[in-house]
C-alpha positions in Angstrom: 61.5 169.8 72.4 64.5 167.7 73.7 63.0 168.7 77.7 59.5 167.4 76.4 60.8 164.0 74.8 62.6 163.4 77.7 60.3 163.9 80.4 57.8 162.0 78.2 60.3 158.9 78.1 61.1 159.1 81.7 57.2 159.1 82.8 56.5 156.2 80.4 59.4 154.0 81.9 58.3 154.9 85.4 55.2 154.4 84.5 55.8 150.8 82.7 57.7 150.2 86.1 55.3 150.9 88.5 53.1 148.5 86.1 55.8 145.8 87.0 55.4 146.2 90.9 51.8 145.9 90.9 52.1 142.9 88.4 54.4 141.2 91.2 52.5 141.9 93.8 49.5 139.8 91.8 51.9 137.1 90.9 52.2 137.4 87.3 55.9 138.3 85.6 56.3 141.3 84.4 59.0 140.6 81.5 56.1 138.0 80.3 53.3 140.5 80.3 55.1 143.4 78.3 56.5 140.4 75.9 52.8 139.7 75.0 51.2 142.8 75.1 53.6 144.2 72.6 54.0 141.5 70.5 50.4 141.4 70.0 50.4 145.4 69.3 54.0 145.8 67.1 55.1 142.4 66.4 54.7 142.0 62.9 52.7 143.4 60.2 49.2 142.3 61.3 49.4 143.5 65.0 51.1 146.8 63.7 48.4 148.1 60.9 45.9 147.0 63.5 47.4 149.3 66.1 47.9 152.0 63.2 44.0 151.6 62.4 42.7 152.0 66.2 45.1 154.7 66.7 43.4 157.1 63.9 40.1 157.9 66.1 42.9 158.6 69.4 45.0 161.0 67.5 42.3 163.1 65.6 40.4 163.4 68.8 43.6 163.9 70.7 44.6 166.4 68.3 41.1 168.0 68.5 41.8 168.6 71.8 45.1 169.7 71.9 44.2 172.7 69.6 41.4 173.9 71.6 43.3 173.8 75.0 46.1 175.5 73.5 44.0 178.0 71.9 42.0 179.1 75.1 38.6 177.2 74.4 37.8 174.4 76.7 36.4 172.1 74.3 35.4 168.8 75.6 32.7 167.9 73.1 35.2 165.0 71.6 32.8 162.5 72.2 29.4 164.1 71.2 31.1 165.8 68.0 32.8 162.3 66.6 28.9 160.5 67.1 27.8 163.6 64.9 30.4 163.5 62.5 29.9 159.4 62.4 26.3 159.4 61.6 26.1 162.4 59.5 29.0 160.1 57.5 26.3 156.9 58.3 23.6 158.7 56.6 25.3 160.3 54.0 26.4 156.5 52.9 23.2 155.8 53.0 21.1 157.7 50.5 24.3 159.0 48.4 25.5 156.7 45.5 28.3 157.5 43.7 31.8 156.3 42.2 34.1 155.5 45.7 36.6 158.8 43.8 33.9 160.7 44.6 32.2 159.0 47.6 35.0 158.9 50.0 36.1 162.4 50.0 32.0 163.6 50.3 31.6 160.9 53.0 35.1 162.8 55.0 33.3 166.1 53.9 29.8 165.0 55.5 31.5 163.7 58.7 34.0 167.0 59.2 30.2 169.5 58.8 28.6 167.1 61.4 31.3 167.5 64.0 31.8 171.3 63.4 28.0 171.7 63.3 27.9 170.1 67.2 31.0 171.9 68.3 29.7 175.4 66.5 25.8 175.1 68.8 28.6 175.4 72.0 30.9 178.7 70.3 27.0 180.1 69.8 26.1 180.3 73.0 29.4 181.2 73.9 29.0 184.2 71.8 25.9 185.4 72.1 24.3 184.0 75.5 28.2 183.8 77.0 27.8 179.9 78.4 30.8 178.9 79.4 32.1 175.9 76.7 33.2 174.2 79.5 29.3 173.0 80.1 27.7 173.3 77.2 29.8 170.8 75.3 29.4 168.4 78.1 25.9 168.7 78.1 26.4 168.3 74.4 28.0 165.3 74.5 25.0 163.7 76.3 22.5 165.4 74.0 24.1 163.4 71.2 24.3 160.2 72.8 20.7 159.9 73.0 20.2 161.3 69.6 22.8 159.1 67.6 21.4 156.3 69.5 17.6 157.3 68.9 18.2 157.9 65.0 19.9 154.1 64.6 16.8 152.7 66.8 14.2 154.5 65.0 14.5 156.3 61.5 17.6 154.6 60.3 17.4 151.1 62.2 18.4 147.7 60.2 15.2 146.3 60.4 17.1 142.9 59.8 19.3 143.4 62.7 18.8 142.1 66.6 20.5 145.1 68.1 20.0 149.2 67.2 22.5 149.8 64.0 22.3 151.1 60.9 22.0 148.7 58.1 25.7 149.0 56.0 26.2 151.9 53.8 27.1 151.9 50.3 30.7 150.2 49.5 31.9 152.9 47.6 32.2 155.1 50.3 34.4 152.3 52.2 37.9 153.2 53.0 40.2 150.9 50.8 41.9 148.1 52.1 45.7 146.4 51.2 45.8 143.3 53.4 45.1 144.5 56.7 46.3 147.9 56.3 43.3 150.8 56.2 43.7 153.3 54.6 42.2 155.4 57.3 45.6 156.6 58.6 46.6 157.8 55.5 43.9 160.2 55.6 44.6 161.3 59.3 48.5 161.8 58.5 47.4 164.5 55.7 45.1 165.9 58.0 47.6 166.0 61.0 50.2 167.2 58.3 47.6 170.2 57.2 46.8 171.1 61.0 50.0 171.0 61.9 51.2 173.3 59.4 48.2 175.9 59.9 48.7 175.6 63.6 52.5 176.1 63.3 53.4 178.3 60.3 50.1 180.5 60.0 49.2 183.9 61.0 46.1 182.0 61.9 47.8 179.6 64.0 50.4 181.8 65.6 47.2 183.8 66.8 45.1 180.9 68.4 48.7 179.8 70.2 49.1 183.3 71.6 45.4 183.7 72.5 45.8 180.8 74.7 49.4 181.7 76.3 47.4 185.2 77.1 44.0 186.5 75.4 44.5 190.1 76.8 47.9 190.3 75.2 46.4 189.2 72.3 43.6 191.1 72.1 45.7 194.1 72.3 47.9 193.2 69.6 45.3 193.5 67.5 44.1 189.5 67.4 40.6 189.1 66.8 39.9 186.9 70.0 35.9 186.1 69.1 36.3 185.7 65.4 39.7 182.6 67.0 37.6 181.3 69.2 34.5 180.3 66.4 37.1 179.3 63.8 39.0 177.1 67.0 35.6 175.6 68.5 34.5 175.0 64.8 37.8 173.4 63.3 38.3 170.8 66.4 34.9 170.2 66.1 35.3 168.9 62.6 38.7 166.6 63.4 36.5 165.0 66.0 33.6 164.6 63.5 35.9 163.2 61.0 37.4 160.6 63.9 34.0 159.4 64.1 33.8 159.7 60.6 36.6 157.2 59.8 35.6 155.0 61.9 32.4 153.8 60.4 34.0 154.2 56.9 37.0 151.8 57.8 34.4 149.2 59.5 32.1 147.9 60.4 30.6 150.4 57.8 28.0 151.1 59.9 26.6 152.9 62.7 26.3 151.1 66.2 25.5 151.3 69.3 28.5 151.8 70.9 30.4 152.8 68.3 32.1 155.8 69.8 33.9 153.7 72.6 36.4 155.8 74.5 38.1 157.1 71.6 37.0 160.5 72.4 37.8 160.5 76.0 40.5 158.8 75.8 41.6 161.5 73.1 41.1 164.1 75.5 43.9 162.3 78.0 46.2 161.6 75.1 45.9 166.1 74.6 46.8 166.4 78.7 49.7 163.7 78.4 51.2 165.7 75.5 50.6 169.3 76.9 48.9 170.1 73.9 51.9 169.6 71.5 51.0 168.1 68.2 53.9 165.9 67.9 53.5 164.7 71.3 49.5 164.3 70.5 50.8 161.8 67.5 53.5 159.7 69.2 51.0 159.2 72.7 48.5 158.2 70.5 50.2 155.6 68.7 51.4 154.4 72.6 48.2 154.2 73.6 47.0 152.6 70.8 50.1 149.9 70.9 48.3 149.6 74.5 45.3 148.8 74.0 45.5 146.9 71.2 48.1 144.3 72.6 45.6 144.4 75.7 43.7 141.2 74.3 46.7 139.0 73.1 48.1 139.7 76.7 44.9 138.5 78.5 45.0 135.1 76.4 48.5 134.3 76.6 49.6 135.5 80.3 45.9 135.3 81.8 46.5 139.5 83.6 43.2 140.9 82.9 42.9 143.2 79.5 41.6 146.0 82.1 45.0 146.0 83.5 45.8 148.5 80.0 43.4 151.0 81.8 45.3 151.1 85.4 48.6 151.8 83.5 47.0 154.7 81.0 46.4 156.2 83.9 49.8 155.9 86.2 51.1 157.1 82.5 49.2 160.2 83.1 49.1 160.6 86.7 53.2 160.4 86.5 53.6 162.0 83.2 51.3 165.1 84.0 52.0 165.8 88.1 56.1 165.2 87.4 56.1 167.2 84.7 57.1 170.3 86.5 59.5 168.7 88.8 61.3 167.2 85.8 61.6 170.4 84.4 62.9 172.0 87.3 65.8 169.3 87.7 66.9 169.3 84.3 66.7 173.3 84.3 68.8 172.9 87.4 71.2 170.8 85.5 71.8 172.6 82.8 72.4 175.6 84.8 75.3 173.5 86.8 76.7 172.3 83.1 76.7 176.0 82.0 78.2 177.2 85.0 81.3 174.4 84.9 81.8 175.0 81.3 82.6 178.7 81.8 85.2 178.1 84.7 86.6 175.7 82.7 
């Protein structure tokens, strides 16, 4: 754990440094640039429930991601499964009225079945037709583009809106609001609490880890490998489903076009940056978050261009991911050395 936060620390600084250079090199300062992106993101209570709110989406997707890779299946559905999971929510708003006690959880409920739903069509035809996941949730992820963005054109269209969207579904199922601060990431911390705890202290959990460290092993300790692999594709599914489900029920309360963003792929990243640790999936995706949303206040006060964000996500993860292993190797090497004195000594 200590190796991991370490080499994570060390990447982000290199990272925020090789940031600076290229700043210099386009004439803006540096110190000014960082000043205002995180001011914008952390610097008092507005900026930071904002960043808390658009890092919900990042870390259940992130997360969804992280516990398939670990697990053995190569799910990269994130972005098909959290459209699903948003307009099965959308719809579900729509047509069902009751009490917001009741509304909410059904409305989290909806949006967890449409995620698992797309993510379980892939572990199908993994199982019976043996299509590699790899693919199929790619071509997934396309298949429910054009359908989300068919069913808000066409059979659930506002027909008093200039753009294809959804008209606004019922208040109840709204995610309560105290100032600016959404409730939304209350609801992922209990589910990233639940997750972590099945992933970490379960039989379940230990099985999917070891599946992924080496199936065969695990197969012949007496893991059922095919029975994992449904329950794996099927559970990250549903936390994707449920990222897109959050996102319409903490606003705009609606289904849009564009409404998935990057959140997914971007998810997906966060999972590689972390190595699939949990922990790690949380903290990178608050970063990011931090990130992105300072990205605008940064633009309007130091004029460097908001896409500047994406160029340093990814010297984060180009330096974090290719030096992990030569950062483990060094400190390896000097621990060894610090051993080795403390025994002649």
């Amino acid at each position: 754990m200590r190796k991991k936060f370490v080499s994570g620390v060390l990447g982000i600084v290199v990272a925020l440094g090789l940031g600076a250079v290229i700043m210099l090199i386009e004439g803006f300062n540096p110190i000014t640039t960082y000043s205002a992106l995180f001011s914008y993101s952390l610097g008092g209570f507005y900026p930071l429930t904002t960043t808390l709110r658009n890092s919900v989406p990042l870390i259940l997707t992130g997360l969804s991601a992280s516990i398939a890779f670990a697990s053995g299946p190569v799910n990269l559905g994130q972005p098909g499964q959290l459209l699903i999971g948003a307009l099965f929510a959308t719809v579900g708003g729509l047509y069902i009225h009751l009490p917001a006690p009741l509304m909410i959880p059904l409305l989290i409920i909806l949006a967890m079945i449409g995620g698992a739903l797309w993510s379980g069509i892939a572990a199908l035809m993994r199982r019976f037709f043996s299509m590699d996941e790899f693919i199929t949730t790619l071509m997934l992820n396309m298949i429910a583009d054009f359908f989300t963005y068919w069913a808000i054109s066409y059979p659930f269209f506002d027909k008093t809106a200039y753009s294809p969207m959804t008209p606004q579904i019922d208040k109840a199922g709204w995610l309560p609001e105290f100032g600016n601060f959404n409730t939304n990431i209350l609801v992922m911390v209990l589910v990233f609490v639940a997750v972590w705890f099945i992933f970490t202290r379960f039989t379940a959990g230990y099985e999917w880890r070891l599946t992924g460290q080496n199936s065969i092993f695990a197969r012949l300790g007496g893991c059922k490998i095919d029975k994992n692999y449904v329950t794996v594709m099927l559970l990250t599914g549903a936390l994707a489903g449920l990222a897109g489900g959050l996102v319409v029920m903490a606003g705009p309360h609606r289904f849009l076009k564009g409404l998935g963003a990057n959140y997914a792929w971007d998810g997906v990243m966060i999972a590689m940056v972390a190595n699939n640790d949990l922990i790690g999936t949380l903290l990178y995706g608050l970063f990011f978050s931090s990130l992105q949303t300072g990205a605008v206040g940064m633009e309007l006060i130091t004029a460097v261009p908001s896409e500047f964000i994406q160029v340093l996500q990814s010297v984060i993860v180009l330096v974090i991911v290719a030096g992990r292993g030569m950062l483990d190797i060094v400190l390896d090497k000097t621990q060894i050395k610090r051993k080795a004195r403390e025994r002649t000594a």
